[in-house]
TIFIVO-132074 format. One line per 3 residues: their letters; for each residue x negated, z, y of C-alpha. Coordinates in pm, whole numbers, plus 50000, padded with zeros to 5 digits. Layout:
REM residues N
a) X,Z,Y; ...
This chain:
REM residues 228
xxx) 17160,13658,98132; 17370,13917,98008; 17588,13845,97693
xxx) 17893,13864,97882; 17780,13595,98149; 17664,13426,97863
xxx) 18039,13396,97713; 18229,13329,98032; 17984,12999,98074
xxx) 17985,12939,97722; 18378,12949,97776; 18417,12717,98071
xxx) 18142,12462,97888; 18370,12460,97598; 18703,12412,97815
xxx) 18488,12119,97995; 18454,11917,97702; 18770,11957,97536
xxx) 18939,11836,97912; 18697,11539,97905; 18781,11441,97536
xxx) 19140,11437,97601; 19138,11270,97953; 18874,11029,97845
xxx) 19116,10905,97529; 19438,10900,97697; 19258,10648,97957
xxx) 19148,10425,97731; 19471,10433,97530; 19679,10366,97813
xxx) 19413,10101,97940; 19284,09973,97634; 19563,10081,97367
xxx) 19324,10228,97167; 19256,10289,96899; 19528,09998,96812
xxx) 19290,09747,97019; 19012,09818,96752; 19218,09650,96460
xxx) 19235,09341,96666; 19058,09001,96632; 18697,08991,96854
xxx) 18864,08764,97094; 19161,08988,97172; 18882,09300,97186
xxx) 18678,09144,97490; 18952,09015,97690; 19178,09313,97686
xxx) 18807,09512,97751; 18741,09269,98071; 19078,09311,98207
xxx) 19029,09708,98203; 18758,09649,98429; 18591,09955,98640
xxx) 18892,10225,98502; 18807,10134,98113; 18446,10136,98174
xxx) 18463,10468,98366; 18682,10647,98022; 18436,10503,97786
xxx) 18148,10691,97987; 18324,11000,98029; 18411,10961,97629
xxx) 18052,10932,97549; 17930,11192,97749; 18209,11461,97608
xxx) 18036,11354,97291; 17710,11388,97398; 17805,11757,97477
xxx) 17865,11809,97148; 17526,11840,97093; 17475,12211,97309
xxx) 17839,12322,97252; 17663,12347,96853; 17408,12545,96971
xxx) 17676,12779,97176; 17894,12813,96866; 17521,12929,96675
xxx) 17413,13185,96908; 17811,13354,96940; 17909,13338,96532
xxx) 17502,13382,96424; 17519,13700,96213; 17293,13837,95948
xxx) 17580,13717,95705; 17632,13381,95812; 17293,13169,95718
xxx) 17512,12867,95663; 17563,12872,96004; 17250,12689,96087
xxx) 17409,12412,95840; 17698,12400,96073; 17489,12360,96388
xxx) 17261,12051,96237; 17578,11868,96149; 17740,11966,96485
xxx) 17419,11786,96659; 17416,11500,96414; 17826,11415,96494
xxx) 17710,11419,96892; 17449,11192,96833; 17693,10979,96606
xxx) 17941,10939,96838; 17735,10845,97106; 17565,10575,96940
xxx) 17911,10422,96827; 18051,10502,97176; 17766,10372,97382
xxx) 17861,09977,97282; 18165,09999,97476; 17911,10088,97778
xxx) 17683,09822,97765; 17751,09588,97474; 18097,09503,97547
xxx) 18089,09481,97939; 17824,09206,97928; 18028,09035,97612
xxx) 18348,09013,97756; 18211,08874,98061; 18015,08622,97968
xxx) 18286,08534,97724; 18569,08488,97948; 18348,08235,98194
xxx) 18565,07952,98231; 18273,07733,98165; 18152,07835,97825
xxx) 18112,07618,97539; 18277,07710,97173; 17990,07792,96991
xxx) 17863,08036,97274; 18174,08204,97213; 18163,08207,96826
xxx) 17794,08381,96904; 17887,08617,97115; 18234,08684,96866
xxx) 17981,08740,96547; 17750,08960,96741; 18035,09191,96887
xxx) 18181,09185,96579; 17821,09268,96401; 17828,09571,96652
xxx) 18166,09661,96605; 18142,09745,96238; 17804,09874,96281
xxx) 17836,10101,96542; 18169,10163,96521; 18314,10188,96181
xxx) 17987,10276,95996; 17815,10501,96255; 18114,10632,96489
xxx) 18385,10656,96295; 18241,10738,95931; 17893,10913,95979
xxx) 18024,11100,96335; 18412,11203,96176; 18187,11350,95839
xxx) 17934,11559,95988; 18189,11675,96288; 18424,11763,96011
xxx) 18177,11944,95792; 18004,12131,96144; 18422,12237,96268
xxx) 18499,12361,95906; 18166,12564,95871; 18230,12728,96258
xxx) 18573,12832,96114; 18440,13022,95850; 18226,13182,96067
xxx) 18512,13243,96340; 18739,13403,96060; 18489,13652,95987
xxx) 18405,13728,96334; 18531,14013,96551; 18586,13787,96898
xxx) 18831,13520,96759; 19164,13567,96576; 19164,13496,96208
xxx) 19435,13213,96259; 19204,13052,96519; 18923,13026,96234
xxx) 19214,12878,95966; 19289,12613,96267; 18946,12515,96238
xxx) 18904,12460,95906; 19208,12257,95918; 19104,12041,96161
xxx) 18775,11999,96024; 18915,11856,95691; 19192,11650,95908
xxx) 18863,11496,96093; 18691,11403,95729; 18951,11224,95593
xxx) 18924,10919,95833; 18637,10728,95665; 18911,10725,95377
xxx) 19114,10443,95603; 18806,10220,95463; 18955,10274,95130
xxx) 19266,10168,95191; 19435,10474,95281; 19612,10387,95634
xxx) 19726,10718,95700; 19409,10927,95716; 19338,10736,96060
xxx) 19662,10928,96206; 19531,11232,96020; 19239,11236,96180
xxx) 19383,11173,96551; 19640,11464,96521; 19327,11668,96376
xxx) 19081,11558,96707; 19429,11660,96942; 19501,12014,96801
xxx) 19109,12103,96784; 19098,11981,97168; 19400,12281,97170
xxx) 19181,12527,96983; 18870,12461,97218; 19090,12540,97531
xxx) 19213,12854,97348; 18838,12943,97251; 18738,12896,97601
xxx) 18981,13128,97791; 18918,13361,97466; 18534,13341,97603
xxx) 18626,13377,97952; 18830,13658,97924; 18616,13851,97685
């Protein structure tokens, strides 16, 4: 494959992911106002996640997978910025992979966890204690999966992998210098989110406007890549 081929598939991979990232959230925030839904009580969680039904389940996949595909767009970002100047990239790429993997395994609950959850919790026959079980383990998943592994370990190393690939991209002939200093903004935009743990409220809308301008940036990349 010629280097050329190489970038226009690279491009349209890169496009790909950024489309399912964005169409996969605005489902589930129309269907499951998230990420609002997640400061809720369990109870409120699974019913509002039954009611979503084959449409929620279907954005929670796609959202997964997008993440999933985090995993070779690293690896694509390597082998275009790799230069005998930039050993750091290699840094970049093992976080890149480590926020893919991340995000899945926070993401995946929604999948599996919750669909079985919510519907044995909203049988009209179930006792209270059943549903105090199944509230502690959703719950036990939920922070977990979710706020420890998803949205802490996934936001850090995808932060620290974006920041590191704008370095690279503002020192690279393909990719406008601004392009690079969009990165790196977005990058530490996407860090700050863990801080919401801490008290600080705001990081969490931070880190959402960060996650919709790089979605921006990856489109621009793409056609960039295409059209080289």
């Amino acid at each position: 494959m010629s280097i050329i081929t190489f970038y226009k598939f690279s491009g349209a991979f890169i496009i790909m992911v950024a489309l399912g990232f964005t169409i996969s959230q605005i489902g589930v925030t129309k269907i499951f106002n998230y990420p609002q839904i997640l400061r809720e009580s369990s109870d409120i969680i699974l019913n509002k996640f039954y009611e979503g039904g084959v449409k929620l389940k279907f954005f929670w996949s796609l959202f997964a997978l997008s993440s999933l595909m985090l995993i070779p767009m690293s690896a694509i970002f390597y082998t275009i910025l790799n230069k005998n100047d930039t050993p750091y990239l290699i840094i970049g790429e093992t976080f890149g992979i480590a926020s893919g993997i991340f995000y899945v395994l926070g993401l995946m609950r929604w999948v599996f966890l919750a669909d079985r959850l919510s519907k044995e919790y909203i049988n009209m026959n179930i006792t209270t204690e059943k549903k105090e079980i199944i509230e502690i383990i959703f719950k036990s998943f939920h922070v977990y999966c979710g706020n420890s592994i998803g949205e802490t370990l996934g936001f850090l190393c995808m932060g620290v992998w974006i920041i590191i690939v704008g370095i690279s991209m503002s020192a690279h002939s393909i990719f406008p210098k601004l392009i690079g200093a969009g990165f790196i903004t977005c990058g530490i935009g996407i860090m700050v989110a863990p801080l919401e743990w801490l008290g600080f409220k705001f990081t969490n809308k931070i880190n959402k406007v960060s996650m919709k301008f790089l979605m921006l940036l990856l489109v621009f990349v793409g056609v960039r890549l295409i059209m080289y």
